[in-house]
C-alpha positions in Angstrom: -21.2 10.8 -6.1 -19.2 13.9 -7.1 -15.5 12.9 -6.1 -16.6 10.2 -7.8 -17.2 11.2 -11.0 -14.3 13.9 -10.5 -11.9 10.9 -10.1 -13.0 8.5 -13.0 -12.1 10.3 -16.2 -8.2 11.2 -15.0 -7.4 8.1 -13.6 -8.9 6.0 -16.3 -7.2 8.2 -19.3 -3.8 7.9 -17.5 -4.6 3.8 -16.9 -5.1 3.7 -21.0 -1.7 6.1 -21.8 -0.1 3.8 -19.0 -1.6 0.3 -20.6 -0.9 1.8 -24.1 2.4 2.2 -23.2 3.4 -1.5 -21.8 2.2 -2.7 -25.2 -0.4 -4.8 -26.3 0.9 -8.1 -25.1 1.1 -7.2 -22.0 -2.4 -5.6 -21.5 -4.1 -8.9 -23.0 -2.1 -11.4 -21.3 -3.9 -13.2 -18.8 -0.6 -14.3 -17.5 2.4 -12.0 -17.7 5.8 -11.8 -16.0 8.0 -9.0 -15.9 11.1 -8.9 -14.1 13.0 -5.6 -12.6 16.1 -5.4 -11.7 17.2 -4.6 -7.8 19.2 -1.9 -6.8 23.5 -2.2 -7.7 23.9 -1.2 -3.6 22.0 -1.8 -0.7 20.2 1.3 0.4 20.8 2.5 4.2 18.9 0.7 6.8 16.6 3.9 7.7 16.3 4.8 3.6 13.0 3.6 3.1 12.5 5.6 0.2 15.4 3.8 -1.9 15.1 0.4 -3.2 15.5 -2.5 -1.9 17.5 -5.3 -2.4 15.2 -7.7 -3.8 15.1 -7.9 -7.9 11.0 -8.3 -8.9 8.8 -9.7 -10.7 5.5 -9.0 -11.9 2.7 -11.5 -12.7 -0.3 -10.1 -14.6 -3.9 -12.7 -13.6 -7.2 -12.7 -14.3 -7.7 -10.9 -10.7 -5.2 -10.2 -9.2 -1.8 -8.6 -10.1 1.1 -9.3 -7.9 4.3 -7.6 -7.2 7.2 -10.2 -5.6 10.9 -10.4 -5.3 11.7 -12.3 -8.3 14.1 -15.1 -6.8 11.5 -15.9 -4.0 11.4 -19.6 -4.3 15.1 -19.3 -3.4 14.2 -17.2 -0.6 15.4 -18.2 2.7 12.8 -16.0 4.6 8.7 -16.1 3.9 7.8 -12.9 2.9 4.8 -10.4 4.2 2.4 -9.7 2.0 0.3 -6.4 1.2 -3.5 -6.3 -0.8 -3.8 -3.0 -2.7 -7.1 -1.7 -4.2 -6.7 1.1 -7.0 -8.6 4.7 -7.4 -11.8 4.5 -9.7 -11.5 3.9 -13.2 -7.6 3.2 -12.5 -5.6 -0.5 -12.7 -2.2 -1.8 -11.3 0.1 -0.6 -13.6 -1.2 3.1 -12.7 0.5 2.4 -9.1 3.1 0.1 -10.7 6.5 2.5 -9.4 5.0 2.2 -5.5 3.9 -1.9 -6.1 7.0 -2.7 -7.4 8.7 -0.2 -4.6 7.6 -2.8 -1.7 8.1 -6.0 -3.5 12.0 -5.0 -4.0 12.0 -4.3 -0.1 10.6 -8.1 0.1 6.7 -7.7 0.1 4.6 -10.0 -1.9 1.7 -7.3 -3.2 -1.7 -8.4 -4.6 -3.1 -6.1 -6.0 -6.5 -6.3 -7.6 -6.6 -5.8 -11.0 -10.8 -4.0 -10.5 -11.4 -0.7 -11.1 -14.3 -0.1 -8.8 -12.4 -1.7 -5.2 -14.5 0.0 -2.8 -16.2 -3.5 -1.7 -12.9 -4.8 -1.2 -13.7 -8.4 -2.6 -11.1 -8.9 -5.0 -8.7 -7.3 -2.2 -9.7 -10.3 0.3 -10.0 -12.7 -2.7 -5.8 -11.9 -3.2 -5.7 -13.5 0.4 -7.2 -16.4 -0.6 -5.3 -17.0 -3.6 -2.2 -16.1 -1.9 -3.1 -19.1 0.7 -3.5 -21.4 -2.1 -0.4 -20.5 -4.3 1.5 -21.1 -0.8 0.5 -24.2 -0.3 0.8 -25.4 -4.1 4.7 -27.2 -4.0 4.6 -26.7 -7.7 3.9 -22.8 -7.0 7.1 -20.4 -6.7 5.3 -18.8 -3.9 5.5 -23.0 -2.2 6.1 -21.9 1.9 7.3 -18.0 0.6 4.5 -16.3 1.8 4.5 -15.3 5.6 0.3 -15.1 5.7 0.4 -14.0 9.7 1.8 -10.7 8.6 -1.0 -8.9 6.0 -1.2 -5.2 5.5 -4.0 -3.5 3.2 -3.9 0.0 1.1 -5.2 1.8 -1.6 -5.7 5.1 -3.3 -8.3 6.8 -2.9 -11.4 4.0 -3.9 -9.0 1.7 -2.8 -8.0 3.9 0.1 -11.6 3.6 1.0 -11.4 -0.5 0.3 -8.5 -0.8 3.0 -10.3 0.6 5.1 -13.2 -2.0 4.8 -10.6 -4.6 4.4 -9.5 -3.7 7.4 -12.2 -5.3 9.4 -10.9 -9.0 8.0 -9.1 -10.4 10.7 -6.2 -11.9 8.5 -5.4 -8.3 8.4 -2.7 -6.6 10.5 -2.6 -2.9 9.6 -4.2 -0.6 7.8 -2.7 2.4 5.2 -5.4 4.2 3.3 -3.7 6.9 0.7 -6.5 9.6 0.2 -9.3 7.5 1.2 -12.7 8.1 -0.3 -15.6 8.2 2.3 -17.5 4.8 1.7 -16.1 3.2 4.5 -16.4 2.5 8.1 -13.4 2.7 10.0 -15.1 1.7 13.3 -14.8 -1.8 12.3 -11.0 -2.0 12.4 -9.2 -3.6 15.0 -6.0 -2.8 13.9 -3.4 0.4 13.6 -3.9 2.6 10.8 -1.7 5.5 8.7 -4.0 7.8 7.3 -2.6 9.7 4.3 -3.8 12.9 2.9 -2.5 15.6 0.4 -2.7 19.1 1.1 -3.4 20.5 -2.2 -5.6 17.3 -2.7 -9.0 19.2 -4.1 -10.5 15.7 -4.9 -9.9 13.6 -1.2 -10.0 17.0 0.9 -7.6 16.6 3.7 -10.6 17.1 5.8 -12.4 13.9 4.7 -9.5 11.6 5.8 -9.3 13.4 8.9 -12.5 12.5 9.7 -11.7 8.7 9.3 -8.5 9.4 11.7 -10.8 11.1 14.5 -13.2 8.6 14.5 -10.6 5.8 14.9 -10.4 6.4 18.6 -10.1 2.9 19.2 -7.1 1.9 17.4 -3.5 3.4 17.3 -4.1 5.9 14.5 -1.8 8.3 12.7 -2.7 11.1 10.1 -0.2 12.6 7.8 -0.8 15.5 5.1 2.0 15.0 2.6 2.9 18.8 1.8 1.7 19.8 -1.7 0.9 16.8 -2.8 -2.4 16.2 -4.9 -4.6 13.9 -5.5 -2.5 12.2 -8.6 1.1 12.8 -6.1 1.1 8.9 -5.7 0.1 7.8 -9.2 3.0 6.9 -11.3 6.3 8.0 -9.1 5.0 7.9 -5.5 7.5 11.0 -5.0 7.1 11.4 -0.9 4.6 8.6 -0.5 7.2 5.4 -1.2 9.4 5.9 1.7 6.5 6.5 4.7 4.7 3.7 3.4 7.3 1.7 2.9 8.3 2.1 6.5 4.9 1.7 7.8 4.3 -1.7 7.0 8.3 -2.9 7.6 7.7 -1.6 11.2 3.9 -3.9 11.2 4.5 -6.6 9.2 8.5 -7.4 9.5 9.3 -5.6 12.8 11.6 -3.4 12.2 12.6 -1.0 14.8 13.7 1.9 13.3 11.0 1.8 10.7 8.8 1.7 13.8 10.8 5.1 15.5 9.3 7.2 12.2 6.1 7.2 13.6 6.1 6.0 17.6 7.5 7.4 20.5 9.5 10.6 21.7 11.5 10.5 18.8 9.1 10.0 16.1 10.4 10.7 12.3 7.4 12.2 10.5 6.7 14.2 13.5 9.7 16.3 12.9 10.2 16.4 9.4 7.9 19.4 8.3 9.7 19.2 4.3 7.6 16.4 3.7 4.4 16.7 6.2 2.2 19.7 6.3 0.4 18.4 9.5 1.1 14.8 11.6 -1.2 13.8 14.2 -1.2 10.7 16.4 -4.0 9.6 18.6 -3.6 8.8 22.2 -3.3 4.9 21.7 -0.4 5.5 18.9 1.3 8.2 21.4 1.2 5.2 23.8 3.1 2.5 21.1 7.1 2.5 22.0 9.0 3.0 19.5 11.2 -0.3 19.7 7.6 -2.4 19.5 5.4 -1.3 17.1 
């Protein structure tokens, strides 16, 4: 397919600078940890775009790559977890800034390492390792990893994938960033955030409307992230960190005021027309208080 074939050669060139970059080691290790530091002060509890107070870690496999707070087998809390599939032709570290973003606000991310994640079986294959390593008392992860509270997104391909993930019913919500259009969004029985750019020339805006008007039968928000492309997220997710950020705390950690950006009278995004170009919510989402997301 055309967007297809638009998308490959970009992301995989900036996937190779990006690789190049980490060094050698690093791109041939089948095991690698990294560890970034957390923020020196706590951000404010409605600055979602800031980061959080959890130092990370990164830990490079054979599938998947996952994102965690770095002291979490100290943790006194299990932590929620989030599958991620990448854009065509791209990897992990292309999304690292955004990955890393969640796991220092407390989110265990698995992200699969494929460059074609339409299917979504490497995403759902992260679940299953993530049971596993939880389970494993010789695993950091030993009792850390709250596996009631799953969210899935992507980029584009892997915007696409979370949608089709979406279906699994481990899965709690849905965030597809400029999702391609090989997927079926009538199978989801969960709420969704559909992102979109409006200078996006690869994802039209209009193409990820489409999946939010046929997901009549879910709590379903669009946003159109003003001026951003289709490349906005890659590398510093800019205006995408702090909505998606907030999406899954209000899901998957319920957390109130994350939840008042995008339910009831009050509603964040609605309001805030320096960072959204267009924000639409369906009737079941204009029906979701805010306090209960």
């Amino acid at each position: 397919m055309l967007w297809r074939r638009n998308l490959f050669a970009p992301l995989a060139a900036l996937a190779l600078a990006l690789t190049a970059s980490a060094g050698a080691g690093t791109a041939a290790a089948a095991t690698d940890t990294t560890v970034v530091a957390a923020s020196a002060t706590a951000p404010a509890a409605d600055d979602f775009g800031a980061p959080g107070p959890y130092a990370t870690a990164v830990e490079v496999g054979a599938i998947t790559t996952l994102y965690y707070p770095r002291d979490i087998a100290d943790s006194d809390r299990r932590h929620p977890v989030i599958v991620w599939g990448n854009g065509t032709g791209g990897v992990p570290l292309v999304y690292r800034d955004l990955l890393l973003h969640w796991a220092s606000q407390g989110f265990v991310v698995a992200a699969a390492n494929t460059p074609m994640s339409n299917l979504g079986i490497s995403m759902r294959a992260s679940i299953d390792m993530l049971t596993g390593r939880n389970a494993d008392p010789g695993s950091v992860f030993f009792d850390r990893v709250d596996l009631e509270h799953i969210g899935a997104s992507g980029h584009s391909q892997g915007g696409a994938a979370a949608i089709v993930v979406g279906s699994d019913p481990r899965i709690d919500t849905i965030l597809p960033i400029q999702p391609g259009p090989l997927a079926n969004i009538n199978a989801v029985r969960v709420p969704a955030l559909l992102l979109a750019g409006q200078r996006d020339s690869i994802v039209f805006p209009a193409l990820v409307k489409a999946f939010y008007n046929a997901a009549d039968h879910i709590p379903a928000l669009y946003g159109e992230v003003r001026g951003a492309d289709h490349f906005t997220v890659v590398g510093d997710p800019g205006p995408f960190a702090a909505p998606t950020t907030a999406w899954f705390r209000a899901h998957l950690m319920g957390d109130r005021t994350a939840g008042a950006q995008f339910f009831g009278p009050g509603c964040g995004i609605c309001t805030d027309t320096a960072t959204w170009s267009d924000v639409r919510r369906n009737s079941l989402a204009l029906n979701v208080p805010a306090a209960t997301p």
